[in-house]
C-alpha positions in Angstrom: -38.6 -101.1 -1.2 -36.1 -99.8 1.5 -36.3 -95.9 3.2 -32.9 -94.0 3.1 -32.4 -90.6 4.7 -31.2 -88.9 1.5 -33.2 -90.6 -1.1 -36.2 -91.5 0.2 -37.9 -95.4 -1.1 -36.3 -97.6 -3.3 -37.2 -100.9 -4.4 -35.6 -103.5 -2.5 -38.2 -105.6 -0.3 -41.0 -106.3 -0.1 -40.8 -106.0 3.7 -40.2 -102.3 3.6 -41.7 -100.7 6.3 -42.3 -96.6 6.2 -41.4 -94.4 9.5 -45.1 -93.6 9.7 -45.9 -97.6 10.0 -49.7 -98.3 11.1 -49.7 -100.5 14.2 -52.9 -102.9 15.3 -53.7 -106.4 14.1 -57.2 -108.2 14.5 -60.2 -106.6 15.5 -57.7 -103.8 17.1 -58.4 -100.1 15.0 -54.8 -99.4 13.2 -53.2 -96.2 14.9 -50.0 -94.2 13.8 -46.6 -94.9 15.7 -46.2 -90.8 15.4 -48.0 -88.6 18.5 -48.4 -85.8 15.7 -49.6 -87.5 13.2 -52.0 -89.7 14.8 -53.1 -86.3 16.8 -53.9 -85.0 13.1 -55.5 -88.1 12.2 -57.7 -88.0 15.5 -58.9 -84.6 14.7 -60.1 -85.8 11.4 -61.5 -88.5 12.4 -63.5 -86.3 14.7 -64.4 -83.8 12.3 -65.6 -86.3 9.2 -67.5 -89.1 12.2 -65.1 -91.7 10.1 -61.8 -93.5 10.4 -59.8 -91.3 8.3 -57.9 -94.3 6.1 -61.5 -96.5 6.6 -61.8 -96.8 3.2 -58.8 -97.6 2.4 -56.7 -101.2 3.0 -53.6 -101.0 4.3 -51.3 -101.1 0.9 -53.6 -98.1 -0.4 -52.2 -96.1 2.5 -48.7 -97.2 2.4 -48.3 -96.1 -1.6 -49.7 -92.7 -0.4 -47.1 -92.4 2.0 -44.4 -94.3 -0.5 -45.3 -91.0 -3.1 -45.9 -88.0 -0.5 -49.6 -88.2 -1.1 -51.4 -86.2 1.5 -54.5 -87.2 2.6 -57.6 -85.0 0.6 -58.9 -82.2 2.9 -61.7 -83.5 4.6 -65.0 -81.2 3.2 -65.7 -80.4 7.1 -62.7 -78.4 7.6 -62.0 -75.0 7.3 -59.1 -73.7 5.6 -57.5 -72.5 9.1 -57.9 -76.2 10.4 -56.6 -78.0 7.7 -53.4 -75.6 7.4 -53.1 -76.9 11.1 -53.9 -80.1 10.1 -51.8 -80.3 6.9 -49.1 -79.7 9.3 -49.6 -82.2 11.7 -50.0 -85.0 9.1 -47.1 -83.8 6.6 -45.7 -86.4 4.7 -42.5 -86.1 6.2 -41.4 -86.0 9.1 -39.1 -83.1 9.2 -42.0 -80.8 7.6 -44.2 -81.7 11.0 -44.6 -78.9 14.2 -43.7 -80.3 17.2 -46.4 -82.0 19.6 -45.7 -78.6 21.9 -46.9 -76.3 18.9 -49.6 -78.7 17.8 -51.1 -77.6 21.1 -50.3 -74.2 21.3 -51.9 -73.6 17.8 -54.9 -75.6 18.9 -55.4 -73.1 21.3 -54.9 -70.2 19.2 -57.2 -71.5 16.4 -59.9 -72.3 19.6 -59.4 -68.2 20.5 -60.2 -66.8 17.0 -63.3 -69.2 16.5 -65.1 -68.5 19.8 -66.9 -65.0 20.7 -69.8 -63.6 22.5 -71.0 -59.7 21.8 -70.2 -57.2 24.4 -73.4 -55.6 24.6 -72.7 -53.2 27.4 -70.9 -51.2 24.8 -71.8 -49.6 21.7 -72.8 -51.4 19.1 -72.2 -54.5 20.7 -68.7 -55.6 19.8 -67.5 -58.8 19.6 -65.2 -59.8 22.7 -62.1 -60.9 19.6 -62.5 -57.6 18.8 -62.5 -56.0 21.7 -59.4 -58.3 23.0 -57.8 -56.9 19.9 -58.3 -53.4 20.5 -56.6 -53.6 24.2 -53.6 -55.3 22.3 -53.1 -52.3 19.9 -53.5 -49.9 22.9 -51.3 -51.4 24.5 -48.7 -50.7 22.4 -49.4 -47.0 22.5 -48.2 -46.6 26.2 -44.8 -48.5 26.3 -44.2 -47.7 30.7 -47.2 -49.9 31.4 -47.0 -52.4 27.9 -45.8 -55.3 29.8 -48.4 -54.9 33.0 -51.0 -54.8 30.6 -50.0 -57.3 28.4 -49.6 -59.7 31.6 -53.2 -59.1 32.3 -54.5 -59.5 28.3 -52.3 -62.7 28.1 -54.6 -64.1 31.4 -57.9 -62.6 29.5 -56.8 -64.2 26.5 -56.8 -67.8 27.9 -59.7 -67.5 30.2 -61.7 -66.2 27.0 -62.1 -69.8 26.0 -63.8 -71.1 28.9 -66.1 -68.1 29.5 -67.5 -66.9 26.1 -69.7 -70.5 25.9 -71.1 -69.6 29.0 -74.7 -67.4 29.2 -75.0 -64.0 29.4 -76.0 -63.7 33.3 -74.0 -66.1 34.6 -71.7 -64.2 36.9 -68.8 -65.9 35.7 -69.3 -64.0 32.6 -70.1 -60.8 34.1 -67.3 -60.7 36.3 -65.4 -61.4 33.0 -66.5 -58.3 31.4 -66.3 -56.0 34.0 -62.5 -56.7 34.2 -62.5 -56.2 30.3 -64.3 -53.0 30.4 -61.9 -51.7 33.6 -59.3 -52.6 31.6 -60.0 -51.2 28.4 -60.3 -47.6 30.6 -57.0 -48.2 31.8 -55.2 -48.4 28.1 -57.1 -45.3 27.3 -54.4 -43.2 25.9 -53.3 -39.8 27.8 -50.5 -37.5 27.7 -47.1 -38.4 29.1 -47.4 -35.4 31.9 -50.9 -37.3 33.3 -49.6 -40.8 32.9 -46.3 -39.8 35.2 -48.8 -38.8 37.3 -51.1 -41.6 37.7 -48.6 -44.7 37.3 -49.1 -45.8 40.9 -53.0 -45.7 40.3 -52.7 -47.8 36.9 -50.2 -50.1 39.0 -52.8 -50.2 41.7 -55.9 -51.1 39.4 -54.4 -53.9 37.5 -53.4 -55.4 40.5 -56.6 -55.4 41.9 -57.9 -57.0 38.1 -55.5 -59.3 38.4 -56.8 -60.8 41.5 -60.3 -60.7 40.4 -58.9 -62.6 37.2 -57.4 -65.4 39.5 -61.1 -65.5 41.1 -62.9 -66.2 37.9 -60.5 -68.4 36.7 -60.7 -70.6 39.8 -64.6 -70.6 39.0 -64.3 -71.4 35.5 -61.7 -74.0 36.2 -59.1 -73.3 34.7 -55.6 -73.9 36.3 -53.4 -71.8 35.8 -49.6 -70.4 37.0 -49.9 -67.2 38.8 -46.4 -66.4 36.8 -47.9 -62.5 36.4 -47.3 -62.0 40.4 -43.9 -63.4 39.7 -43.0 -60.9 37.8 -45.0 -58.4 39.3 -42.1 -56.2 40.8 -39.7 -56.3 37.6 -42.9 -54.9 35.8 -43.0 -52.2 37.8 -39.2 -51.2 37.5 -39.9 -51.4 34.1 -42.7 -48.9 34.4 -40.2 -46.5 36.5 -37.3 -47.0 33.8 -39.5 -46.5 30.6 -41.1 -43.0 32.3 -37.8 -42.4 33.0 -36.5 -42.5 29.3 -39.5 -40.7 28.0 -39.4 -37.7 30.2 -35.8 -37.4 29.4 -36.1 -37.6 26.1 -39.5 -35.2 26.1 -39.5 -31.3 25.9 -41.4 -29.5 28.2 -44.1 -29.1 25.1 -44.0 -32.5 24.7 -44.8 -33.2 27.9 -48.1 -31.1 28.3 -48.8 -32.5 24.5 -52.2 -33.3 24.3 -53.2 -31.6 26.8 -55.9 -29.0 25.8 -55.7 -25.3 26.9 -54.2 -24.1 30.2 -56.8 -25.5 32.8 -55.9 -29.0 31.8 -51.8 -28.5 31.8 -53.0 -27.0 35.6 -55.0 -30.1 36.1 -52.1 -32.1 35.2 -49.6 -30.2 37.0 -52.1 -30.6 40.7 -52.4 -34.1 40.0 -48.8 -34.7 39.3 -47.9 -32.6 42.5 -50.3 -34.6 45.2 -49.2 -38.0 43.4 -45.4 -36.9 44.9 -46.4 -37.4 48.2 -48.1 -40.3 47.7 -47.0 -43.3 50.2 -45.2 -46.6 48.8 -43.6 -45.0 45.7 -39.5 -45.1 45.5 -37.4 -42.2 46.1 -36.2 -42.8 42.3 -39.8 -41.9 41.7 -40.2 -39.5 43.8 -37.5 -37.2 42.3 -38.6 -37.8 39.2 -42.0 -36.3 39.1 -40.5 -33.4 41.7 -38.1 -33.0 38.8 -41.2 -33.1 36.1 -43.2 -30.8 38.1 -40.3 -28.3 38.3 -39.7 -28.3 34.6 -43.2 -28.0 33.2 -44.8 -25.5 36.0 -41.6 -23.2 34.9 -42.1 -24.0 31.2 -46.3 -22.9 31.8 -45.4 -19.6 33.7 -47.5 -20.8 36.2 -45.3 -20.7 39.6 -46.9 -20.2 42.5 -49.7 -22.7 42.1 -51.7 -23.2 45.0 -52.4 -26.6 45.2 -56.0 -27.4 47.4 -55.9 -30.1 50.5 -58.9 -31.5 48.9 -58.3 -31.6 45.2 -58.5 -35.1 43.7 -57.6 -36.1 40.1 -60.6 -37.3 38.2 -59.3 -40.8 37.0 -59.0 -41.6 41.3 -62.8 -41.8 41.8 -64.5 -45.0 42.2 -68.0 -46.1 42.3 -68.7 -49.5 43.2 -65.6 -50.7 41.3 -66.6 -48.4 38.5 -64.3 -46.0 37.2 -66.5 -42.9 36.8 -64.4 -40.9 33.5 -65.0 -37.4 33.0 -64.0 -36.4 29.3 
């Protein structure tokens, strides 16, 4: 037989020799020319303890290949492995993922298999599900989405090395506590509060971010502090995407969700002390002035004395804790 491109084997020679040749001679184990497929082949082998063509001589394996026969799914595998697998190994060559997504869906097959329980929290949920819970949060607060997806992408691949490891080690701990912070911070509030506190969210998720960096330099894992990179277009982003919603909002949309008159006054104190709050831009600045202006007149409620001492809830801190008032 002979290979063409457009139809495949035909009978010519028997010196034909497929794309996926097997290479070795003597006591030298046969291996597969192809990275992918001989990484597919390697994972079986690993899974079944057994060469995966052992039992099979070499002409066996070529007529496989000569028909598009895939090799049988291997009884160890689940169906999530061998759809990876399957992939990896596909007859032809065209049907196979690149030796860059082989990887990359490694990983992501590694993340959904591995868990621990979260037992600090009730009913002890599993730290997938909790992972996944930030993620749909996320979504729910589009000014801060790509901050706190920066910080769930590092939690993400850090998750593999750390949920093997035992409850008290402090690796682990220090893992959860950044969860648990974290999971406060995607709490959802209304837009009036959120204004409010952006330079506080800002401020906490750099200061988990860092602790991130420290636990993953104890758990060994390199990684490319690309998050601190982008660390200043995130927060323009933040600015611009408050900046869209408040014009787009109503006064009653901005106090939505917040419950009865002392919590729009709550709000409205917070939001005013947060305007003289050092570091912000003047862009910023003149927003919330702007904000304040619009919802205090919208309330009836001009004239508000605000306190020297008053401090918002969400800004006290116990030992790294956040303590929450509902």
């Amino acid at each position: 037989v002979s290979w063409t491109e457009d139809r495949g084997p035909e009978p010519r020679s028997v010196a034909w020799t497929p794309r996926e040749k097997l290479l070795g001679a003597g006591d030298e184990l046969p291996w597969f020319e192809s990275d992918v497929y001989y990484l597919g082949m390697t994972i079986i082998e690993a899974m079944t303890q057994e060469p995966p063509f052992g039992a099979m001589n070499e002409e066996k394996i070529m007529d496989m290949i000569i028909i598009g026969e895939h090799y049988p799914k291997p009884k160890e595998a689940t169906d999530d492995e061998w759809s990876l697998i399957s992939q990896l190994c596909a007859v032809h060559m065209e049907d196979r993922i690149s030796l860059e997504e082989a990887i990359d869906e490694i990983y992501k097959l590694q993340r959904r298999e591995i868990n621990f329980p979260v037992e600090s929290l009730e009913e002890s949920p599993s730290s997938r599900k909790l992972l996944a819970s930030i993620t749909a949060k996320c979504e729910r607060i589009p000014e801060n989405e790509k901050l706190f997806r920066r910080l769930l992408e590092r939690l993400e691949r850090l998750h593999i090395a750390v949920a093997p490891l035992a409850a008290e080690d402090q690796r682990k701990k220090q893992y959860v506590d950044i969860t648990l912070l974290f999971l406060q911070l995607v709490k959802y509030k209304p837009l009036l509060e959120r204004l409010a506190k952006c330079e506080i969210v800002r401020e906490r998720i750099f200061h988990l971010q860092l602790r991130l960096t420290e636990v993953g330099k104890e758990v060994n894992v390199a990684e490319l502090p690309t998050w601190i990179e982008d660390w200043d277009d995130d927060c323009e982003n933040q600015f611009s995407k408050l900046s869209q919603l408040e014009a787009n909002s109503s006064e009653r949309g901005l106090v939505k969700g917040l419950c009865g008159k002392k919590k729009v006054q709550e709000a409205l104190f917070a939001l005013k002390r947060s305007i003289g709050k050092r570091g912000q831009s003047v862009e910023m600045k003149q927003l919330k002035e702007a904000t304040y202006a619009r919802v205090e007149a919208y309330s009836n409620q001009a004239g508000l004395h605000l306190f020297d001492w008053f401090i918002s809830r969400d800004e006290i801190e116990y030992n790294d804790k956040v303590i929450e008032a509902e």
